[in-house]
N, C-alpha and C positions, 0 to 999 in steps of 0.2 A: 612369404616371398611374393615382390610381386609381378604379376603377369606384363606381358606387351602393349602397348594400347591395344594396339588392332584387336588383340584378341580379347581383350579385357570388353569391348566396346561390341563386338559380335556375340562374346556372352551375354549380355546385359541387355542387347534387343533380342535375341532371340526366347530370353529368358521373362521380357516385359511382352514380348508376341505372344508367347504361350500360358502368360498367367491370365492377358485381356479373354483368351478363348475364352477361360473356364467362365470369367465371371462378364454374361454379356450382358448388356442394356434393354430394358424395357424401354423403348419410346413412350409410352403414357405412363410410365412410372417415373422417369426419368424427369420427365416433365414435371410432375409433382413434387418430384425431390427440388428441383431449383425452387419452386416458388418456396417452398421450406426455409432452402437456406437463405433467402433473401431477408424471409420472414425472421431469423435467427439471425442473421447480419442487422435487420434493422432496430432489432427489440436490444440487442447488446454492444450498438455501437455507442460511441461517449455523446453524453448531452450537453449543453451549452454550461452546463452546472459543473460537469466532469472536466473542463476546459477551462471556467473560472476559477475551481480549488487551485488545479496546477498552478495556474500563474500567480495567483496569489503566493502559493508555497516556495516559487521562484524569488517571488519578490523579495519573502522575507529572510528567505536565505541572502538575498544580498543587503540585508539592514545588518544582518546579522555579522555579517563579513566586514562592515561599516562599522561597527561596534568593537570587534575583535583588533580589528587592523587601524583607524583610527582614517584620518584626511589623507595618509600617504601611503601609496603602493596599495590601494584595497582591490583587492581581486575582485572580478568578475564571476557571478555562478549564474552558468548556462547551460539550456534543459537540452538534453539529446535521446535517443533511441526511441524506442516504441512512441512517445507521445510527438517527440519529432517527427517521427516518419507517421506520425499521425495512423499508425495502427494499434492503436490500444484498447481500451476498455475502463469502466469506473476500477475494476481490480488492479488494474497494473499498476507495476511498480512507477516511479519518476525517478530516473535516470539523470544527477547532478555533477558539472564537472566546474572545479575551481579554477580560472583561470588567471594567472597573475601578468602573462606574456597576452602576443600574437602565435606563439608556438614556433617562432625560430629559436629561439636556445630551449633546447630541452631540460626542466627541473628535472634535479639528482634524484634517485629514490629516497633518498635518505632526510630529503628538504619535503618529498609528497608526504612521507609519512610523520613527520613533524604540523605538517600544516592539518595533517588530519588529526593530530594527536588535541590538534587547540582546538578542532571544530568540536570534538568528544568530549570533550572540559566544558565547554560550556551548555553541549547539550546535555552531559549529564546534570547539569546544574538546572536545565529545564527539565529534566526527566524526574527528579523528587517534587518539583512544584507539579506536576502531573499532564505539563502541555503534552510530552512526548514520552515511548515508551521504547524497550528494546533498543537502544542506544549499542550497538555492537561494532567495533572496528577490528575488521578482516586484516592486518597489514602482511597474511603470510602470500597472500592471494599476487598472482603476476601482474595486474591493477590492484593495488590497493585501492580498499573499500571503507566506508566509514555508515554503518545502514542505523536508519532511525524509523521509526514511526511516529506518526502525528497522529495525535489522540480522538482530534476532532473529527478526521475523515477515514482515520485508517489507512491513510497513503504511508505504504511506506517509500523511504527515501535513500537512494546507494548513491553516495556522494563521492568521489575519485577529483583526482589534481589533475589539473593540463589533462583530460584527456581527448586530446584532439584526432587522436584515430576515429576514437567512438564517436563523436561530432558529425567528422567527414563523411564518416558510414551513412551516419542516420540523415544529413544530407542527400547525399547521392542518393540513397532509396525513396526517401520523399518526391525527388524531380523524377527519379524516372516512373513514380506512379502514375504520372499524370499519359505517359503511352499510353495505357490500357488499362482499365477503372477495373478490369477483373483480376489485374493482379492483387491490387491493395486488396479488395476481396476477399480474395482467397489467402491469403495469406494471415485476412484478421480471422477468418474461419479455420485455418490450419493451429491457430495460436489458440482459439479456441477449443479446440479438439485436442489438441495436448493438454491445456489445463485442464480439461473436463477428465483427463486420465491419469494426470500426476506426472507428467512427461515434459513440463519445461521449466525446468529447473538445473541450471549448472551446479546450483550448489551441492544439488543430489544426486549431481554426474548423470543427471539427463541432457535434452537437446535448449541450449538458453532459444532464446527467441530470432535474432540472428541467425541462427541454422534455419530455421523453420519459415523465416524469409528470405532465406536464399535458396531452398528449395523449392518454394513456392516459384521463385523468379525461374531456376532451372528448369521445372516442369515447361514453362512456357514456352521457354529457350526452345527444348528439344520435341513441339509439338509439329504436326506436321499439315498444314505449314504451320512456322513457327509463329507464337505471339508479341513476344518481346527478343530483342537484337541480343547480339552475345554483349555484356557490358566494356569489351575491350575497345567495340566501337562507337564507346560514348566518353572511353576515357585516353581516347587517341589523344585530344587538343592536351588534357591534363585532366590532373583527379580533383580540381577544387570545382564546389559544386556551381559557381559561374558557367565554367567552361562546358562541363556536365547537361545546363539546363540550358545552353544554347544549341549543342547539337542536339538534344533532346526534343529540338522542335523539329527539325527536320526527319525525324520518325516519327511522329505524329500519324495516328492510324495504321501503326506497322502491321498490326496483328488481323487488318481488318476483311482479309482472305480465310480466318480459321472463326468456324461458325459455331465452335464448340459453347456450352453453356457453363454458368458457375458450377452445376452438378455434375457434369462430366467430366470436369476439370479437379474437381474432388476424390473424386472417384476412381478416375486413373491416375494421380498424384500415389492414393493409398495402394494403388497395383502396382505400380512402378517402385514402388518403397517394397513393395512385400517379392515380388518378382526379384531384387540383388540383392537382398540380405548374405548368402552365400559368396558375393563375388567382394564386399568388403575388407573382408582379411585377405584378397586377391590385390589390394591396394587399389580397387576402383574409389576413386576419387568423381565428386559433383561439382564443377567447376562452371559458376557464375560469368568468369571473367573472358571464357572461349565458347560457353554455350553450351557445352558437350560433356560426355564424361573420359576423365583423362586418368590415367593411371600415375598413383604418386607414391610416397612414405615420406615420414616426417622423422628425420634424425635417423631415418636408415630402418628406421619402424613405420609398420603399417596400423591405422586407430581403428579403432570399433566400426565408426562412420566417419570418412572423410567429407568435406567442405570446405573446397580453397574460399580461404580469403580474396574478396576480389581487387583490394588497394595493396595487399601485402601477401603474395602468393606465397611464402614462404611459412603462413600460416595455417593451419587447420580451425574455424572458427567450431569447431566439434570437440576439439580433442578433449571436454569434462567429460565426455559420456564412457561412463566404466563398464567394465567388460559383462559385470551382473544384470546395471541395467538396459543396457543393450537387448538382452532377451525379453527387458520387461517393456519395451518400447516395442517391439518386434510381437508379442503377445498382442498388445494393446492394436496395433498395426493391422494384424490377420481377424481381428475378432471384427475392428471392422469393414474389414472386405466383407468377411461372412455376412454380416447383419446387412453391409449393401445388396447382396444376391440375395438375400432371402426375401427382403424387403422387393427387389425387382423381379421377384420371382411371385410374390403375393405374401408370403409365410407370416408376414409382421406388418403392421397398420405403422403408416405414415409417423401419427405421435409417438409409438412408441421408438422408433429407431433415429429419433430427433434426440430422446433421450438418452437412446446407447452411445451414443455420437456426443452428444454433447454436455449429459446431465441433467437430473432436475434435482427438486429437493427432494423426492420422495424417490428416485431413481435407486434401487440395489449396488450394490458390488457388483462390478466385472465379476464372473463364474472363472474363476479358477483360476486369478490376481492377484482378489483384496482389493482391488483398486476402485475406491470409491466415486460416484458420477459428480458429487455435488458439488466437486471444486469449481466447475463449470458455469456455472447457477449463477444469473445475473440478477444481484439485486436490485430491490429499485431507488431510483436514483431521482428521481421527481423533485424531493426536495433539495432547495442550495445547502450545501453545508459551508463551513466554513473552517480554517483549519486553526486547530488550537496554538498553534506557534504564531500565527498574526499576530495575536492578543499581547504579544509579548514584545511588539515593535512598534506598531501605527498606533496607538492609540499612550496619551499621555491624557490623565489626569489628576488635581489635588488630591491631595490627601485627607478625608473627612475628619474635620472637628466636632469631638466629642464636645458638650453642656458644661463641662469645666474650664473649657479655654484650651487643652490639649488635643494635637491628633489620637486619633484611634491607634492602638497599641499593636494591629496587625492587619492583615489583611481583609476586606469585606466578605464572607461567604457566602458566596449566593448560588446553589445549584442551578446548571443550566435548565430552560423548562425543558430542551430533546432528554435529560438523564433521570430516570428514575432516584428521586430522594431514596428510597430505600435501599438502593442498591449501593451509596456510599457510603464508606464508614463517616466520623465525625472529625472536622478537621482538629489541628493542636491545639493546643489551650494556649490562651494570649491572643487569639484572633474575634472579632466582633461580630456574632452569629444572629445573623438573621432569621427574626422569629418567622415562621411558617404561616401559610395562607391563614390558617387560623387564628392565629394572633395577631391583635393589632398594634404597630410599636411601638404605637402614641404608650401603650399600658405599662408599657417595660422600663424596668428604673437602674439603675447605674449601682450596684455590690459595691463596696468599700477596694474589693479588690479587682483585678485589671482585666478579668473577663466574665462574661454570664457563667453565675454558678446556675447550672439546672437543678428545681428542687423534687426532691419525695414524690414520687407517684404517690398520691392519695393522700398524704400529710398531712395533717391539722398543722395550719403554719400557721395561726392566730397565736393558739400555745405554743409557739417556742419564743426562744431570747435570740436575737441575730446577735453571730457571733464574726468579725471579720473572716470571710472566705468559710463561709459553712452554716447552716441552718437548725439553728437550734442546738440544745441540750441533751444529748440522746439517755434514755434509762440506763440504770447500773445495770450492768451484765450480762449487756448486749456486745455479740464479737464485735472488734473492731473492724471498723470498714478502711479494707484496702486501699490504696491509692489506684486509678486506671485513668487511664487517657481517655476521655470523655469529656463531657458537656463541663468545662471551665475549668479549673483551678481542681486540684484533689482536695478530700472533705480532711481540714485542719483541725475538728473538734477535739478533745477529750477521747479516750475509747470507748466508743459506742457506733451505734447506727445512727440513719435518719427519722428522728422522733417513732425512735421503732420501729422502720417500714426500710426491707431491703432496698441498698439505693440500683437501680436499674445497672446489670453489668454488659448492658451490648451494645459496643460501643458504633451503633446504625443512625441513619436517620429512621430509621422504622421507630423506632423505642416513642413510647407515649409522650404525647404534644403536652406542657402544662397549660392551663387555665389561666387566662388574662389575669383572673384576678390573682394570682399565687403567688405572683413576685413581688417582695417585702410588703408583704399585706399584714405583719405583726405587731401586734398590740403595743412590744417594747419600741418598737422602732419605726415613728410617723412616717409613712410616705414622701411627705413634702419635704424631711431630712435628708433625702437622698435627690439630687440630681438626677433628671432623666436625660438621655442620651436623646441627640440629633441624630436620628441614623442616616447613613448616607445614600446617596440616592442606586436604586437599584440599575445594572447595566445587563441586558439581556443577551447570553451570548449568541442567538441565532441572530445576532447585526454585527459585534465584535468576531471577529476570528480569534480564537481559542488560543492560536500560538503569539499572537501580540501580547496577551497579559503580561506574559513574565517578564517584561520589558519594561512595561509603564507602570503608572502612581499604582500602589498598594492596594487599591480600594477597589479591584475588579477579582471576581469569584477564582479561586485558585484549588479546582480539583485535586482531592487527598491522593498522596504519593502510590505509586503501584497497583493503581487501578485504571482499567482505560474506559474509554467510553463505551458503553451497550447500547 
């Protein structure tokens, strides 16, 4: 049931008055802790690299749409949330939305979840070529979803029709970052402090990211004096973000009366969260859109953690967080207030409580969780990558001509030089495999049949007879060797082995490299009878993006199916 405001609103200070007591401020600690988080802000914010993937991956999400859809009616995909509002990180997800309109006639659900049905069609069609992986369409979800990963960067990608709620959002939070540099901030350091404890995620009925920037904005709202305006008074003129970022100038410096710092602003975020846990099933509600907090229910029900919507107050932008994980957000919440007092109290050295907060890789479990640090853990991002679905749009080339007059029978395989050869198996047979650093291809000759047969580890191939698609004569009463998907064509011989010698069953690039010389080096069958292949020219994919292949000419490296990049 839920309470009055008023009184909803005098429990809630009096209950944030009495939690600030317990846990007070070191001035020379405090001071510490910001240069930390600044420190932690600047080592995990996006690099110029993390900014090129995106656009790129935008981009070819609309070749993509251009391919699908053909010169007429091709929709638009356009990037919104966390990388819009420009709070993100190299981890974060990129938030895709198709649009076919301007967003005055609103698409049927029934038409979103058909357009996402073709988007899934053909990326599954790239997900066997191995641009992309995890290919999953959500359509139970109240936005339908269509989520991929890109194999070259690990971005994954939630792709959604018209959705222009999500747009306007990630608008409006972008312009009013520019009030006060400490909200953006705080807010990528509140996002980070959730991932570092498994706490933002809707899909795990924790807090999505949204909440946790509109709390951030609340905290501000309700400082005293305040940082940031209540947002009803920036979306007096209207909610489109023009109108938005023109009153948004005229607050310019609103906040420039509260002298508080990034750490004290963290600090007591996490005391004011841990101080109303009790008054949420009271129906206290966090409301962006008046600054305050207001008491509500949603359908006549009160949520775990309310957060108006501030374009659509009839919404709770909270309402995934279930009722279990509530207490495990609420755990995660008090452990670290604790670890803040202890730390301002002396009990814990600086590093370490950077790592309770935030994670490292060698960081433990939360004590009495499970909840792992190292979600938190910013890799490093130094080098560009590029994203495997490029590959599959911007780039067009021939198709290479084999020494007979024909093109090559399948694709070029060339592991990229970022992926360990050993760690991929061997692509299918009918494709033109590229001999390894150690061989040179000037030496490699053209098999009667339409791929490199690989021979015998160790084999006397002088003595044998070539036999179309197979090497030699093998002795009586040798088992017969299997067929396996490996190095070319299966062995066609008679039953037997290869000249006696088990032929290699692992089908890696680990498995032993042959010897320049060993390809039809046999007595019965002169070299010079055999046509050597023009190999084609090799294409490096740290200059090609990865997701362009599966688009253009055959001849560029097409990573084996259900394997992603390490």
């Amino acid at each position: 049931m839920a309470l009055r405001i008023k009184v909803l609103r005098a429990k809630a200070a009096n209950s944030e008055q009495k939690e600030e007591l317990k846990h007070k401020l070191n001035p020379a600690r405090i001071s510490t802790f910001d240069e930390m988080l600044y420190n932690v802000y600047a080592t995990r914010c996006p690099k110029p690299s993390d900014y090129d993937v995106r656009k790129d991956l935008v981009r070819v999400f609309n070749e993509i749409a251009k391919e699908l859809y053909g010169d007429s009616n091709v929709p638009a995909v356009v990037v919104f949330g966390s990388f819009s509002m420009d709070i993100f990180d190299a981890k974060s997800d990129l938030d895709l939305s198709v649009n076919f309109g301007n967003g005055s006639v609103e698409l049927p659900r029934e038409k979103k979840i058909q357009t996402l049905r073709k988007f899934a069609k053909k990326l599954y069609a790239l997900q066997k070529s191995g641009h992309v992986t995890g290919v999953l369409p959500v359509i139970s979800a109240k936005v339908p979803i269509l989520k991929v990963v890109d194999c070259g960067t690990d971005v994954e990608c939630d792709i959604s029709i018209e959705n222009w709620d999500g747009i306007l959002k990630s608008q409006i939070i972008n312009v009013i970052s520019t009030i006060d540099d400490r909200f953006p901030k705080l807010s990528f350091l509140m996002k980070a402090w959730a991932k570092a404890h498994n706490i933002n995620s809707s899909k795990d009925k924790t807090m999505n990211s949204l909440s946790i920037v509109l709390l951030a904005a609340f905290h501000m709202q309700t400082r005293n004096p305040p940082i940031l305006p209540p947002f009803s008074a920036l979306l007096k003129d209207g909610s489109d973000a023009k109108s938005v970022k023109r009153l948004c100038r005229n607050f310019a410096g609103y906040g420039r009366d509260n002298k508080e710092t990034l750490a004290e602003l963290f600090f007591s975020l996490l005391v004011k969260l841990s101080a109303v846990e009790i008054l949420w099933p009271k129906g206290l509600c966090a409301s962006a859109y008046e600054g305050s907090w207001v008491s509500k229910t949603w359908d006549s029900k009160v949520s775990c953690i309310s957060i108006e919507d501030f374009t659509d107050r009839s919404q709770n932008v909270a309402r995934a967080v279930g009722v279990s994980q509530v207490k495990t957000i609420y755990k995660c919440i008090q452990l670290s207030v604790r670890h803040l007092s202890a730390f301002m109290d002396g009990q814990i050295e600086g590093s370490r409580l950077i790592e309770l907060l935030f994670g490292s890789s060698t960081a433990p479990a939360i004590v009495g969780t499970g909840i792992p640090h190292t979600a938190g853990v910013a890799s490093g991002r130094g080098k560009k990558r590029r994203p495997m679905l490029a590959n599959s749009v911007l780039e067009k080339r021939p198709r290479p001509v084999d020494s007979l007059g024909g093109t090559s029978t399948g694709s070029c395989i060339i592991p990229p030089p970022v992926v360990d050869q050993r760690t991929r198996t061997h692509p299918p047979t009918g494709n033109w495999i590229r001999p390894l650093a150690v061989v040179e291809a000037q030496t490699w000759t053209h098999p009667t049949t339409a791929s490199w047969i690989r021979p015998p580890v160790g084999a006397e191939h002088q003595t044998s007879t070539h036999i179309a698609g197979s090497w030699g004569q093998p002795p009586i009463g040798i088992k017969q060797h299997q067929p396996i998907t490996g190095w070319g064509v299966p062995h066609q011989s008679p039953p037997g082995a290869w000249d006696g010698r088990v032929f290699p069953s692992v089908p890696t690039w680990e498995t032993q490299i042959p010897q320049a010389s060993a390809w039809n080096r046999s007595a019965d069958v002169p070299v010079t009878s055999v046509p050597a292949l023009n190999f084609p020219t090799v294409h490096h994919a740290s200059s090609v993006p990865l997701l362009q292949q599966s688009l253009s000419g055959n001849n560029h490296w097409v990573p084996p199916s259900n394997h992603r990049r390490r």
